[in-house]
PyMOL Python script that loads the backbone (N, CA, C, O; Angstrom):
from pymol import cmd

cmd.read_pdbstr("""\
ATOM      1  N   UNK A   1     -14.075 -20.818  62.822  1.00  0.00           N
ATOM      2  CA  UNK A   1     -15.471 -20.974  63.158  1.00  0.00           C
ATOM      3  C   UNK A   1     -16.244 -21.241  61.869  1.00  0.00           C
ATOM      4  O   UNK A   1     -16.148 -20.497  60.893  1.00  0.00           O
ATOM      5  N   UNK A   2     -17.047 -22.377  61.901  1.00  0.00           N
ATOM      6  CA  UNK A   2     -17.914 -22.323  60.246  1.00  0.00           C
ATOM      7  C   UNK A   2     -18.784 -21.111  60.282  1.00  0.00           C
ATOM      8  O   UNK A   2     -19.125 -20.339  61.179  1.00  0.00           O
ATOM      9  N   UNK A   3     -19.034 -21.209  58.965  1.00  0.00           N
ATOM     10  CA  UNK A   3     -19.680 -20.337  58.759  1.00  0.00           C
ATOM     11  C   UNK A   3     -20.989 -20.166  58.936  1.00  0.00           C
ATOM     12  O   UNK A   3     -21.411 -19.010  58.912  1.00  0.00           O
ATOM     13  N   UNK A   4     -21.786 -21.117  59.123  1.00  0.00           N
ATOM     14  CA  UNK A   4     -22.980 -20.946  59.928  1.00  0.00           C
ATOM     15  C   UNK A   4     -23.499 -20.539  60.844  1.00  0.00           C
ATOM     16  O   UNK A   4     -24.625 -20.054  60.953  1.00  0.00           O
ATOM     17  N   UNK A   5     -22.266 -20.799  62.007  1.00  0.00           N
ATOM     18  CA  UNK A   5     -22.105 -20.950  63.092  1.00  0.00           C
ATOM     19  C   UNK A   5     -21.634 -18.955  63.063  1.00  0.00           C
ATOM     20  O   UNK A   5     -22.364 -18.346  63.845  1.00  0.00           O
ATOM     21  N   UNK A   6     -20.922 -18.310  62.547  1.00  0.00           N
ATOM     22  CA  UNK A   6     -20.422 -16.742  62.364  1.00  0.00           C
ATOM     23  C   UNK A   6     -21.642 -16.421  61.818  1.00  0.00           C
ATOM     24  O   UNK A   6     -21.789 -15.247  62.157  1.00  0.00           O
ATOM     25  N   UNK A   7     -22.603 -16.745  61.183  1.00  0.00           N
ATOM     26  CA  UNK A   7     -23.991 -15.789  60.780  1.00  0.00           C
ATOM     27  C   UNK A   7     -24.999 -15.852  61.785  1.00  0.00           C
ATOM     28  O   UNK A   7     -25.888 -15.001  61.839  1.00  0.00           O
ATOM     29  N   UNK A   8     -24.884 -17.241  62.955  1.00  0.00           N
ATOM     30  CA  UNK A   8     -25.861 -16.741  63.858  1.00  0.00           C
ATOM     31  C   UNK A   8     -25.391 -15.822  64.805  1.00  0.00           C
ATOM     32  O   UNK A   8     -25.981 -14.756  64.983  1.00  0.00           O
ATOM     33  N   UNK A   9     -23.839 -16.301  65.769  1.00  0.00           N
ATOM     34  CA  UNK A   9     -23.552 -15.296  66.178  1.00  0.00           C
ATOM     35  C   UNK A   9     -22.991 -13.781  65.716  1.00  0.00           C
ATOM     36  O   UNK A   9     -21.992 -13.214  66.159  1.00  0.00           O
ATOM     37  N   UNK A  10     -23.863 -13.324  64.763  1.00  0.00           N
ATOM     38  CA  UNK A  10     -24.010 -11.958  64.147  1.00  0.00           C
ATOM     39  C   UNK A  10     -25.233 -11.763  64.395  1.00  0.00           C
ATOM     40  O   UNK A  10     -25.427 -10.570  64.630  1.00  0.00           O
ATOM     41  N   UNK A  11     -26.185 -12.404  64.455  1.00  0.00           N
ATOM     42  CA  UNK A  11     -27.409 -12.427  64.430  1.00  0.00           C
ATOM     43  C   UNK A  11     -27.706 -11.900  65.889  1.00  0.00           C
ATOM     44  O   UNK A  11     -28.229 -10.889  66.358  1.00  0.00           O
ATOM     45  N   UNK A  12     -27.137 -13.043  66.386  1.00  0.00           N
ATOM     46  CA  UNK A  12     -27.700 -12.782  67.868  1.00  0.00           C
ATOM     47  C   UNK A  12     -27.218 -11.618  68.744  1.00  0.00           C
ATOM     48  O   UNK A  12     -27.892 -10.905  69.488  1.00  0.00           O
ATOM     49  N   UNK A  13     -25.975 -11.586  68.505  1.00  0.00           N
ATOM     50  CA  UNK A  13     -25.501 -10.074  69.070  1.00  0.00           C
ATOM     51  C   UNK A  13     -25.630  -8.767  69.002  1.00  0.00           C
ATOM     52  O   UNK A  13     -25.318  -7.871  69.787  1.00  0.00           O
ATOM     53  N   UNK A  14     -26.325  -8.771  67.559  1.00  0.00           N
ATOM     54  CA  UNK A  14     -26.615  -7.810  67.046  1.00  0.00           C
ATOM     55  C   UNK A  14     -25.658  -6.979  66.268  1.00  0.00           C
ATOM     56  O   UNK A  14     -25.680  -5.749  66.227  1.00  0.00           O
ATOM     57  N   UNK A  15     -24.805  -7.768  65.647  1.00  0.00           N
ATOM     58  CA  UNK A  15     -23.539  -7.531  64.856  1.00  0.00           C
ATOM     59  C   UNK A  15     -23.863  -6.886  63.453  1.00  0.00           C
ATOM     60  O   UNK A  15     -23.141  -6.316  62.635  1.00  0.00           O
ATOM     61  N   UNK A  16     -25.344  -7.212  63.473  1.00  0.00           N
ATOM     62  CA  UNK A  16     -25.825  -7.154  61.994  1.00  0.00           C
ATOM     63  C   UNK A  16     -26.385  -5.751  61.804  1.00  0.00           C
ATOM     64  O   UNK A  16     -26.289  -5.039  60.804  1.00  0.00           O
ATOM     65  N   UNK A  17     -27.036  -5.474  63.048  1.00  0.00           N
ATOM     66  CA  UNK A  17     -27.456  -3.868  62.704  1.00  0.00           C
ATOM     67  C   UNK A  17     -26.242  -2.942  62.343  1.00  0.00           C
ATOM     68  O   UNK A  17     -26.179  -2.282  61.306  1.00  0.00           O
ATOM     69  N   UNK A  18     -24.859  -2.989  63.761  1.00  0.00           N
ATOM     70  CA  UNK A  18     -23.839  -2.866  63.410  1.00  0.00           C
ATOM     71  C   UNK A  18     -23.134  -2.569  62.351  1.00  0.00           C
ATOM     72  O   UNK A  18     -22.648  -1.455  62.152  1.00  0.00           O
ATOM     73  N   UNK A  19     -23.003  -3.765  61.423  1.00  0.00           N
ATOM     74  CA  UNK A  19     -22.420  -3.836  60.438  1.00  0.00           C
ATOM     75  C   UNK A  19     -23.374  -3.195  59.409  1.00  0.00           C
ATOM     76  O   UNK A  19     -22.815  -2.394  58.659  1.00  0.00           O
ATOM     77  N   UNK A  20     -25.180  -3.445  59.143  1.00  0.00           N
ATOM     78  CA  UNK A  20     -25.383  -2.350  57.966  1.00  0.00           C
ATOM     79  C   UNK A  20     -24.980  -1.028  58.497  1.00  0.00           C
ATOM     80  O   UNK A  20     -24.149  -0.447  57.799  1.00  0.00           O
ATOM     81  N   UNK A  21     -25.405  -0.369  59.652  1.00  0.00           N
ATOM     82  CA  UNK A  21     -25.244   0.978  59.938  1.00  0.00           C
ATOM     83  C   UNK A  21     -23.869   1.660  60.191  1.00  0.00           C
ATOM     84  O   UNK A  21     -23.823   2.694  60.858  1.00  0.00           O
ATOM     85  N   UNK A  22     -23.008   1.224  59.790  1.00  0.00           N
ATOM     86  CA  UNK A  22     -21.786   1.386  59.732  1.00  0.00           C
ATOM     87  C   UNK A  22     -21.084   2.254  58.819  1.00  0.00           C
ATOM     88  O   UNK A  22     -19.853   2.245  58.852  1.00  0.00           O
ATOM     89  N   UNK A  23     -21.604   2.891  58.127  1.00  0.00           N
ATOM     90  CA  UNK A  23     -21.284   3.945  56.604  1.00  0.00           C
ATOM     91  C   UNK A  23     -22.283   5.015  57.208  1.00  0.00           C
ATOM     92  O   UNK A  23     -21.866   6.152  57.427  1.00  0.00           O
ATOM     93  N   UNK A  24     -23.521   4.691  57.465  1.00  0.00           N
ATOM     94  CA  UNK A  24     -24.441   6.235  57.675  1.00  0.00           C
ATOM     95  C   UNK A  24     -23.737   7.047  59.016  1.00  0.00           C
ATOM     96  O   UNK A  24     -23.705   8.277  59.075  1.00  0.00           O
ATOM     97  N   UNK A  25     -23.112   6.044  60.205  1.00  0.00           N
ATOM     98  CA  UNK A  25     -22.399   6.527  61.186  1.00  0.00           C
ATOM     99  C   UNK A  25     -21.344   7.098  60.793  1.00  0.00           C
ATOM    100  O   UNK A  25     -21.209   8.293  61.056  1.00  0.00           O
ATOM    101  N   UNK A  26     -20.418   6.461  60.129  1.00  0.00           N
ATOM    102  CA  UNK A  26     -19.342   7.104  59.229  1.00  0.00           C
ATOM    103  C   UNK A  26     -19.289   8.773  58.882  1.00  0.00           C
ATOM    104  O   UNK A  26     -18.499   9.678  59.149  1.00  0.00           O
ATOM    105  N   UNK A  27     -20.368   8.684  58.257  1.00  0.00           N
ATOM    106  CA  UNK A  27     -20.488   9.415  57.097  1.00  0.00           C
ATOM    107  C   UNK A  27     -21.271  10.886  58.489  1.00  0.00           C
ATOM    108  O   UNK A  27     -20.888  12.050  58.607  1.00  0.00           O
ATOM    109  N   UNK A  28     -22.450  10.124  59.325  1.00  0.00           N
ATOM    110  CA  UNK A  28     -22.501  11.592  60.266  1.00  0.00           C
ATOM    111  C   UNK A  28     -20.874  12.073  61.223  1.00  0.00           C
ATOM    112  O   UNK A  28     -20.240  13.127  61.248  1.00  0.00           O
ATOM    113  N   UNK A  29     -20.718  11.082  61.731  1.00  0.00           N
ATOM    114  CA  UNK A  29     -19.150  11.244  62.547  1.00  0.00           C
ATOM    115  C   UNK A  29     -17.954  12.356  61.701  1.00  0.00           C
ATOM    116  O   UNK A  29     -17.208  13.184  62.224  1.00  0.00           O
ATOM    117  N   UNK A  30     -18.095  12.046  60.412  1.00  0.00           N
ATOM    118  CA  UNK A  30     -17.153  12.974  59.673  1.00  0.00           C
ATOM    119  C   UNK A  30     -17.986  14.018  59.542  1.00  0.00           C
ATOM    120  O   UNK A  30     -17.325  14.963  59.972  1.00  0.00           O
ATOM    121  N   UNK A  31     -19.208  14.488  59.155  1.00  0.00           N
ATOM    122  CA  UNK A  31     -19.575  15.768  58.943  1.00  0.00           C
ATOM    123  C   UNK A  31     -19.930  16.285  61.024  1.00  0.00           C
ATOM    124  O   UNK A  31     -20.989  16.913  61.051  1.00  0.00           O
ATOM    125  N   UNK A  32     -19.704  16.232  61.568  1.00  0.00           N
ATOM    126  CA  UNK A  32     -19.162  16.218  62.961  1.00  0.00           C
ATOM    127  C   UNK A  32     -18.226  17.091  63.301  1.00  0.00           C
ATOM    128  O   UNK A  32     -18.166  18.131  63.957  1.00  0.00           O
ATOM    129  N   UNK A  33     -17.249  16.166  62.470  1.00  0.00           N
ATOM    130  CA  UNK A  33     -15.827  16.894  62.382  1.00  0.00           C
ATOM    131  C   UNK A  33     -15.523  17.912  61.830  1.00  0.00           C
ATOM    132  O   UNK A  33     -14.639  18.701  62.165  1.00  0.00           O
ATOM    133  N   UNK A  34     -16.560  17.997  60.533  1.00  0.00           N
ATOM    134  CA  UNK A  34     -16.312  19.632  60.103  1.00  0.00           C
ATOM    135  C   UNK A  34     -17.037  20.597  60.335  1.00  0.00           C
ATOM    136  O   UNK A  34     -16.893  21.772  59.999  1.00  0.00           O
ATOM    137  N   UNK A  35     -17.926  20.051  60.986  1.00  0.00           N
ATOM    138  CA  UNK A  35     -18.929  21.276  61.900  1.00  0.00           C
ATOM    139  C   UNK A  35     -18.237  21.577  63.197  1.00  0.00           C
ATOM    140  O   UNK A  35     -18.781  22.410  63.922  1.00  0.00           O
ATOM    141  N   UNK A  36     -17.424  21.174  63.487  1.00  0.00           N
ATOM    142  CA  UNK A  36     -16.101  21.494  64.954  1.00  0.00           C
ATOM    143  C   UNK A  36     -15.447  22.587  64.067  1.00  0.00           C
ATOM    144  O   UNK A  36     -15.682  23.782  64.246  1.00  0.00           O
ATOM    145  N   UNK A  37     -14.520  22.069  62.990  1.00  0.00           N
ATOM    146  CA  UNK A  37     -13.773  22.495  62.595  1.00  0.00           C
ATOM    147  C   UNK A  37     -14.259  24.162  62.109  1.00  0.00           C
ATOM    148  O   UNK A  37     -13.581  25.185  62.005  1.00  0.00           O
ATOM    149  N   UNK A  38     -15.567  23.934  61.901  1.00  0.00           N
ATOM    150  CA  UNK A  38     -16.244  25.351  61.342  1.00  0.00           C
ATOM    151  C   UNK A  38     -16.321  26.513  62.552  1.00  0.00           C
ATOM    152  O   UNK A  38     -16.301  27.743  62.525  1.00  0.00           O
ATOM    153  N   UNK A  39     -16.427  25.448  63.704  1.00  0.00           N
ATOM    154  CA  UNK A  39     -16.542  26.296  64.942  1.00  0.00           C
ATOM    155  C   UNK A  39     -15.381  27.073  65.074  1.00  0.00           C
ATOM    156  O   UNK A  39     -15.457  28.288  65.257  1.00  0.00           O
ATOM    157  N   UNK A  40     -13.896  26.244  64.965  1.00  0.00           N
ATOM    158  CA  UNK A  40     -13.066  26.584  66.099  1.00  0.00           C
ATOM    159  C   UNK A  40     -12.665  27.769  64.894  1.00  0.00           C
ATOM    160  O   UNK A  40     -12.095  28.741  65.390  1.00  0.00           O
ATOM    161  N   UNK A  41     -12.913  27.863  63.078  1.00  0.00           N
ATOM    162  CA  UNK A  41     -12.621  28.970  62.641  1.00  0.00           C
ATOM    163  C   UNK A  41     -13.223  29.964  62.872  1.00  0.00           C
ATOM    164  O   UNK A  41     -12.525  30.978  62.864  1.00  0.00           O
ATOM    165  N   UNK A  42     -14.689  30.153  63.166  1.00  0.00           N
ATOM    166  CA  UNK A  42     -15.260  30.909  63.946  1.00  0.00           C
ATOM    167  C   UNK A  42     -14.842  31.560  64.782  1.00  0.00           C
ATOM    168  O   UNK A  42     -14.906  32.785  64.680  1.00  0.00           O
ATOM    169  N   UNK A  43     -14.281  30.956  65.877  1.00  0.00           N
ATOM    170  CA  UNK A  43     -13.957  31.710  67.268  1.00  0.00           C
ATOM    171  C   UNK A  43     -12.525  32.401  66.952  1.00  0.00           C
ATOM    172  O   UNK A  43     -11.929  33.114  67.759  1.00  0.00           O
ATOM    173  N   UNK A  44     -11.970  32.010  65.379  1.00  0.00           N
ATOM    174  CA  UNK A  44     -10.642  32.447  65.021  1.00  0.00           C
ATOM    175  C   UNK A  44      -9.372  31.791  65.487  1.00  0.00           C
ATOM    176  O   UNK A  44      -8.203  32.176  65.516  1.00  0.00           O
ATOM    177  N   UNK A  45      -9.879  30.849  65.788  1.00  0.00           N
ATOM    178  CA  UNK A  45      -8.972  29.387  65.935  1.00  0.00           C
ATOM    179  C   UNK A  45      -8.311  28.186  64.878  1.00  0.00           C
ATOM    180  O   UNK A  45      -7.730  27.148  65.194  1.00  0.00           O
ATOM    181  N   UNK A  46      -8.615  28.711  63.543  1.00  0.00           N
ATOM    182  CA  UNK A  46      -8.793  27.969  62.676  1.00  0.00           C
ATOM    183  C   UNK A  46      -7.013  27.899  62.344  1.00  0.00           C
ATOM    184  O   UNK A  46      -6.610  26.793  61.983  1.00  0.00           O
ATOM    185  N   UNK A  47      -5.895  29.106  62.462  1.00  0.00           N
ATOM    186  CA  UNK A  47      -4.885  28.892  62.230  1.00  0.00           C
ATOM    187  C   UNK A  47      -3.854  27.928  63.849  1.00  0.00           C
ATOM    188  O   UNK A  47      -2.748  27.406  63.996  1.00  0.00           O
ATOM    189  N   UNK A  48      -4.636  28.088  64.394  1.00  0.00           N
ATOM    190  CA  UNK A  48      -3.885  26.987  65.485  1.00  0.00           C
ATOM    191  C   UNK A  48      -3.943  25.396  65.569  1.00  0.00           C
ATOM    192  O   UNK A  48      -3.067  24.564  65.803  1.00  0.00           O
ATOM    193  N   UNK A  49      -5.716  25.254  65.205  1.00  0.00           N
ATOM    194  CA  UNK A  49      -6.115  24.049  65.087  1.00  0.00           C
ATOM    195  C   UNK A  49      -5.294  23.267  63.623  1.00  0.00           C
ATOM    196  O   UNK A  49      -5.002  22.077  63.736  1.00  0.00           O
ATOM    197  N   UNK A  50      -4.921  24.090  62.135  1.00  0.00           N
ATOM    198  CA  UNK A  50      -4.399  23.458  61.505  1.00  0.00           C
ATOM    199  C   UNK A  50      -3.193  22.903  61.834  1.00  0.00           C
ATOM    200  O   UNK A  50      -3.004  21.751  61.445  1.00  0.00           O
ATOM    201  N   UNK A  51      -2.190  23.541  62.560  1.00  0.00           N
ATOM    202  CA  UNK A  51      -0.961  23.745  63.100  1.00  0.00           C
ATOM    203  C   UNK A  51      -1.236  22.439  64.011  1.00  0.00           C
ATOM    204  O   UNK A  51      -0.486  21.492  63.771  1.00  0.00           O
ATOM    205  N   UNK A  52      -2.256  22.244  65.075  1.00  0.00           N
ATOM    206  CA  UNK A  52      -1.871  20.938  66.144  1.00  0.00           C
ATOM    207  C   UNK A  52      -2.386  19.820  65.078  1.00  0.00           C
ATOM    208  O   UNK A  52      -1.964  18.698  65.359  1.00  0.00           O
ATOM    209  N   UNK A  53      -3.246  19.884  63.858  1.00  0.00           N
ATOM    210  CA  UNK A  53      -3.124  18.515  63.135  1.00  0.00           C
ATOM    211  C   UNK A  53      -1.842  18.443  62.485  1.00  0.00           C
ATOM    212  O   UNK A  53      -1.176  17.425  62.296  1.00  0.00           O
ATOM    213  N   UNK A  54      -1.627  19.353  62.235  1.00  0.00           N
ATOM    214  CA  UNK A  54      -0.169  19.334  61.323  1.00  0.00           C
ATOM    215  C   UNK A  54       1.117  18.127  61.989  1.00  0.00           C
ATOM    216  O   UNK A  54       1.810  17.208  61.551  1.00  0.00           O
ATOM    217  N   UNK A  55       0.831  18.966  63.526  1.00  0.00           N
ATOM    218  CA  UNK A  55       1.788  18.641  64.231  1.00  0.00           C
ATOM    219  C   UNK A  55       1.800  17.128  64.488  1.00  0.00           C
ATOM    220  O   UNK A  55       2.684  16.283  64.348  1.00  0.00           O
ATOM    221  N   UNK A  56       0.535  17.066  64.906  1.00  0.00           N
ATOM    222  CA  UNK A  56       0.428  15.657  66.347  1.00  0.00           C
ATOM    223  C   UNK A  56      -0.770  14.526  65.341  1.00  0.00           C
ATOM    224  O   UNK A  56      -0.760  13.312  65.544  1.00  0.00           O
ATOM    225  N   UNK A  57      -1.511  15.024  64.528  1.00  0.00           N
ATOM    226  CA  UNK A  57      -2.755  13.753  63.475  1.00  0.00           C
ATOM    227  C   UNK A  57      -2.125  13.976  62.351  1.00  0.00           C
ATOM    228  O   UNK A  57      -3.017  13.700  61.548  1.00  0.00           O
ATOM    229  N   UNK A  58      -1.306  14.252  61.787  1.00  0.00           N
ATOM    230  CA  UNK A  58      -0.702  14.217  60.908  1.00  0.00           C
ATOM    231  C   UNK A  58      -0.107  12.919  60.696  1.00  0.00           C
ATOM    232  O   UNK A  58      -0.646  12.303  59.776  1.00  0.00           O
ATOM    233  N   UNK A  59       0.785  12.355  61.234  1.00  0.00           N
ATOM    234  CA  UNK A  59       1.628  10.962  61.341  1.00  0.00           C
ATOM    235  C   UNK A  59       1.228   9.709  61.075  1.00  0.00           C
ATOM    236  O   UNK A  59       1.793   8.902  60.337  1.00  0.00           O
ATOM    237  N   UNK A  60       0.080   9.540  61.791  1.00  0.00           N
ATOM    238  CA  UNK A  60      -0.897   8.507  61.463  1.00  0.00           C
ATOM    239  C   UNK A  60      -2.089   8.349  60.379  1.00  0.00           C
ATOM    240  O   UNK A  60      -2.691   7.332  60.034  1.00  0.00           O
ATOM    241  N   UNK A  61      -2.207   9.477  60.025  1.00  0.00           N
ATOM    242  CA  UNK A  61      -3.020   9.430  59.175  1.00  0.00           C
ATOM    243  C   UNK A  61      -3.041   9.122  57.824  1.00  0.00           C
ATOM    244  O   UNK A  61      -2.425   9.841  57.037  1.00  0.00           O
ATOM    245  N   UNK A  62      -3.855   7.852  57.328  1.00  0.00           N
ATOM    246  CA  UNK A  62      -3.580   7.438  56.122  1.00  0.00           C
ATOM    247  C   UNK A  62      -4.781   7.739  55.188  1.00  0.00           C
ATOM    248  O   UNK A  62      -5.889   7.666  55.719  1.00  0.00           O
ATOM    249  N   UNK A  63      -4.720   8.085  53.805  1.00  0.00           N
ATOM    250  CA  UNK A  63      -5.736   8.438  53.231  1.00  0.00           C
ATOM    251  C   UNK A  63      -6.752   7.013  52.837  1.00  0.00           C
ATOM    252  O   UNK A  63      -6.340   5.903  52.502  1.00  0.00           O
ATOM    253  N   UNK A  64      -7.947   7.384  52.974  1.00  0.00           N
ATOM    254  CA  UNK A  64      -8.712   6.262  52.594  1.00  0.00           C
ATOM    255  C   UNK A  64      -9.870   6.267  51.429  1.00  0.00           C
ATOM    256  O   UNK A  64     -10.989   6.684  51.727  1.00  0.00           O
ATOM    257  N   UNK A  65      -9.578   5.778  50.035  1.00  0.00           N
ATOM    258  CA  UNK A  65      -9.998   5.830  49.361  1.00  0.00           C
ATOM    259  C   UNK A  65     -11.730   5.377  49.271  1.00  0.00           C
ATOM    260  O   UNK A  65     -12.147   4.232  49.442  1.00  0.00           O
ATOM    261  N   UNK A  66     -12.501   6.482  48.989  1.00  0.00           N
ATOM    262  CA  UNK A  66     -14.145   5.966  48.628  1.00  0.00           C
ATOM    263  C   UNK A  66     -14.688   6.181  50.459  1.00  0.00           C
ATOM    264  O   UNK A  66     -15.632   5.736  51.112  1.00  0.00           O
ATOM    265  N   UNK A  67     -13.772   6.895  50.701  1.00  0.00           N
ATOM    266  CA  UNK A  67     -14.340   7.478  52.147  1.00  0.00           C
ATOM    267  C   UNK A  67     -15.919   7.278  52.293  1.00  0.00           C
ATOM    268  O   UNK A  67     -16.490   6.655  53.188  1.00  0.00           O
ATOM    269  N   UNK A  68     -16.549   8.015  51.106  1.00  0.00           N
ATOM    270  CA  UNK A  68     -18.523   7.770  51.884  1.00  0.00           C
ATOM    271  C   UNK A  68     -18.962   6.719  51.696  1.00  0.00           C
ATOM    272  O   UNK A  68     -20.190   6.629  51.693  1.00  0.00           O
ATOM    273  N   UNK A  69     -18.121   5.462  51.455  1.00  0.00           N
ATOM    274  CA  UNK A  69     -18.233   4.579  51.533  1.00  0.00           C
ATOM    275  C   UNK A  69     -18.354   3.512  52.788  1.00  0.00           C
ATOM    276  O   UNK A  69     -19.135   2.579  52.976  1.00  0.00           O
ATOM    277  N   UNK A  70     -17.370   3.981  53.489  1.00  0.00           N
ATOM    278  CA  UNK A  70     -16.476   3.349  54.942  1.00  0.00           C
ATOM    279  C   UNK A  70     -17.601   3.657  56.157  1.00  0.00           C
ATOM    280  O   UNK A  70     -18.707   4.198  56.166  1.00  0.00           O
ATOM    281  N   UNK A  71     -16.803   3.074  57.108  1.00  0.00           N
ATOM    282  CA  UNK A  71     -16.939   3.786  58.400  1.00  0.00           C
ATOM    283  C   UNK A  71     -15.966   4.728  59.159  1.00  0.00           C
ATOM    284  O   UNK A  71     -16.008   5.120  60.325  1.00  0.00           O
ATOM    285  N   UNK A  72     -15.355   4.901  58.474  1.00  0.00           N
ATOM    286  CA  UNK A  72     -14.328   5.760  58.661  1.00  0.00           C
ATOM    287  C   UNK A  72     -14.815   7.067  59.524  1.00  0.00           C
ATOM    288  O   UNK A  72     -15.277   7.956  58.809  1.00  0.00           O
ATOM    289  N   UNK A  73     -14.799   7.316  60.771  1.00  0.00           N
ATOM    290  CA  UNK A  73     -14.880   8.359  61.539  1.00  0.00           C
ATOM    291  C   UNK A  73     -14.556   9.564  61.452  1.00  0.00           C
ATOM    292  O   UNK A  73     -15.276  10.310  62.116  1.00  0.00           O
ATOM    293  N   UNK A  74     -13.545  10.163  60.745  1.00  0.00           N
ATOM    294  CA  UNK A  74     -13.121  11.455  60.687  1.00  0.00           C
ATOM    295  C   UNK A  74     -12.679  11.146  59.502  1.00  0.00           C
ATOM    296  O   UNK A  74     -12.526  10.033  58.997  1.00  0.00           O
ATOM    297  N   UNK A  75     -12.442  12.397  58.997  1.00  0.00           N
ATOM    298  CA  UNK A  75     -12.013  12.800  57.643  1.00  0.00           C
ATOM    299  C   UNK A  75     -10.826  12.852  57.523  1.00  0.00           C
ATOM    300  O   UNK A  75     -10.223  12.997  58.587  1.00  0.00           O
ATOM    301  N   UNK A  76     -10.027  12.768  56.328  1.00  0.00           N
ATOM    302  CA  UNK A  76      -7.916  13.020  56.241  1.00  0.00           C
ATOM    303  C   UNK A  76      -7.933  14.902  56.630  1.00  0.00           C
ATOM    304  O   UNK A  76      -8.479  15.934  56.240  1.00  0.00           O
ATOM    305  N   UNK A  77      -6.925  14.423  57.660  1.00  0.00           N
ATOM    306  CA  UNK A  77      -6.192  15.367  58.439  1.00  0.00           C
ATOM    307  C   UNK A  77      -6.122  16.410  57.481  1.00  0.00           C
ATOM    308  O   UNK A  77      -6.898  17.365  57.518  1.00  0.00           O
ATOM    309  N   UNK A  78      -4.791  16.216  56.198  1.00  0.00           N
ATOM    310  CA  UNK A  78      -4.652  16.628  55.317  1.00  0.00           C
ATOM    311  C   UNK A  78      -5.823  17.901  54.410  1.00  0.00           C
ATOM    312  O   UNK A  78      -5.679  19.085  54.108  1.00  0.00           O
ATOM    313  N   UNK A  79      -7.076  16.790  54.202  1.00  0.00           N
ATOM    314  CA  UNK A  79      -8.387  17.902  53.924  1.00  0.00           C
ATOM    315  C   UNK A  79      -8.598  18.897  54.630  1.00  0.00           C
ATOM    316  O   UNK A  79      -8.956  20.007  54.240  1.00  0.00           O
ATOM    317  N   UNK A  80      -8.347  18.489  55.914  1.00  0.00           N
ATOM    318  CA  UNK A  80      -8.933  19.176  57.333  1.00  0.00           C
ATOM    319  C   UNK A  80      -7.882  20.647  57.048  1.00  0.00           C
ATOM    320  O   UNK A  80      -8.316  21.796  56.981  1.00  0.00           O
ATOM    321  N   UNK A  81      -6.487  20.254  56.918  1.00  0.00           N
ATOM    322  CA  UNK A  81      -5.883  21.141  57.122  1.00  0.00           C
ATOM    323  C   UNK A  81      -5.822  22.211  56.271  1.00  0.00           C
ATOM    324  O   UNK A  81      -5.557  23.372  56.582  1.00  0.00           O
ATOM    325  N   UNK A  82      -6.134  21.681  54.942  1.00  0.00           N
ATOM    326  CA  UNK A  82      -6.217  22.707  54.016  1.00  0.00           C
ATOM    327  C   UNK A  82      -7.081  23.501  53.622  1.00  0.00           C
ATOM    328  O   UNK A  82      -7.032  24.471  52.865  1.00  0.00           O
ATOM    329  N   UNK A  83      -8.389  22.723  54.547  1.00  0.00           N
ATOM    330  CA  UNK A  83      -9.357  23.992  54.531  1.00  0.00           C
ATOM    331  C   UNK A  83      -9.098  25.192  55.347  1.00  0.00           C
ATOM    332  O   UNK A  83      -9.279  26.316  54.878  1.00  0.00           O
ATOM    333  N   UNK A  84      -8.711  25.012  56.459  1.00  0.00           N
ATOM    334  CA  UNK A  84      -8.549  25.366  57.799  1.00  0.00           C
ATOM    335  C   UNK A  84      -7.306  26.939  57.109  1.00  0.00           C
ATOM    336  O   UNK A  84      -7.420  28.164  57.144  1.00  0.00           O
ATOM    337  N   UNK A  85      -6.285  26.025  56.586  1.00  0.00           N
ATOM    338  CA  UNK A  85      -5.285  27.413  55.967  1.00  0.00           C
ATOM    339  C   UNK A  85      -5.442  27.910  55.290  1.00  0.00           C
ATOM    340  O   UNK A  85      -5.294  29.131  55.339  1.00  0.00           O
ATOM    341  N   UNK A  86      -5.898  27.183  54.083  1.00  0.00           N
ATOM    342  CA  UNK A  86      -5.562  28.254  52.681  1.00  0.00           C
ATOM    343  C   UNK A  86      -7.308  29.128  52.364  1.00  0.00           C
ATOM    344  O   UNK A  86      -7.419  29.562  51.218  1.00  0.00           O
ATOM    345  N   UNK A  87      -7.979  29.251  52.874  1.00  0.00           N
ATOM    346  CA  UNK A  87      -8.947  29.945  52.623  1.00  0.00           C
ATOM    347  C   UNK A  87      -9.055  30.694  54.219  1.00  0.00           C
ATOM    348  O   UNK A  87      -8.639  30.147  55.240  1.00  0.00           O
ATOM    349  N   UNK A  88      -9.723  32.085  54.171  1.00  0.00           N
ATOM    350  CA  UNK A  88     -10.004  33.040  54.837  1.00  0.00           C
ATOM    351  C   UNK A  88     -10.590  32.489  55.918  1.00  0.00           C
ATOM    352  O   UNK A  88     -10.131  32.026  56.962  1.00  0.00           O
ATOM    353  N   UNK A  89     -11.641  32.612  55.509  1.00  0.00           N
ATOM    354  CA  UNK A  89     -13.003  31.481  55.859  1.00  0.00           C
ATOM    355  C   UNK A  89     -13.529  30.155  55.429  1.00  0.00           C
ATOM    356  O   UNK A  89     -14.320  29.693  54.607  1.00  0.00           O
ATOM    357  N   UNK A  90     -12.815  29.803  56.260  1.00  0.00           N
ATOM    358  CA  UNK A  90     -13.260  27.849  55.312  1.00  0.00           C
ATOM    359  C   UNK A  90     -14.537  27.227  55.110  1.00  0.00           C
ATOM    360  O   UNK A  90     -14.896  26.152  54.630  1.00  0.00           O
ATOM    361  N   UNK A  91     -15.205  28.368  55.694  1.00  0.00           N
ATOM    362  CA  UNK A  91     -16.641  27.854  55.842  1.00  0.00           C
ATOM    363  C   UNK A  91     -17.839  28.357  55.072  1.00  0.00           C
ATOM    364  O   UNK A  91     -18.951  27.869  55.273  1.00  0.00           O
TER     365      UNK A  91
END
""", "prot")
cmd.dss("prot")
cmd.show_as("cartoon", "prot")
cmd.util.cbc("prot")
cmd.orient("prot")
């Protein structure tokens, strides 16, 4: 497709709001995730929940460098998990 032709239909679809707001979504979506994660240590769930990322989001998960950068939705498993174990209270 030229390229003229890819900047209007961005335009018109609204691809463009999209694409700037795409890091501030990011960036709330992951602090999301650790306000869950704060919960389920709360309720004293925090050693089970590390255990099912361990188990089952573990595999897929690849680290992504300059994260508050991205749109990256959730945070590495990995972080997740090590808050979750090695401190009392992760929160």
């Amino acid at each position: 497709m030229p390229r003229g032709l890819r900047v209007i239909t961005l335009l018109a679809n609204g691809g463009l709001v999209v694409w700037l707001t795409r890091e501030p979504w990011g960036a709330y979506w992951r602090s999301r995730e650790h306000h869950a994660d704060e919960y389920a240590a709360k309720l004293g769930q925090a050693g089970k929940l590390a255990r099912f990322l361990d188990t089952n989001a573990l595999d897929n998960d690849l680290p992504v460098p300059y994260i508050w950068l991205t749109d990256v939705s959730h945070p590495p498993v990995e972080h997740r998990i090590d808050r979750l174990e090695h401190e009392q209270n992760p929160f």
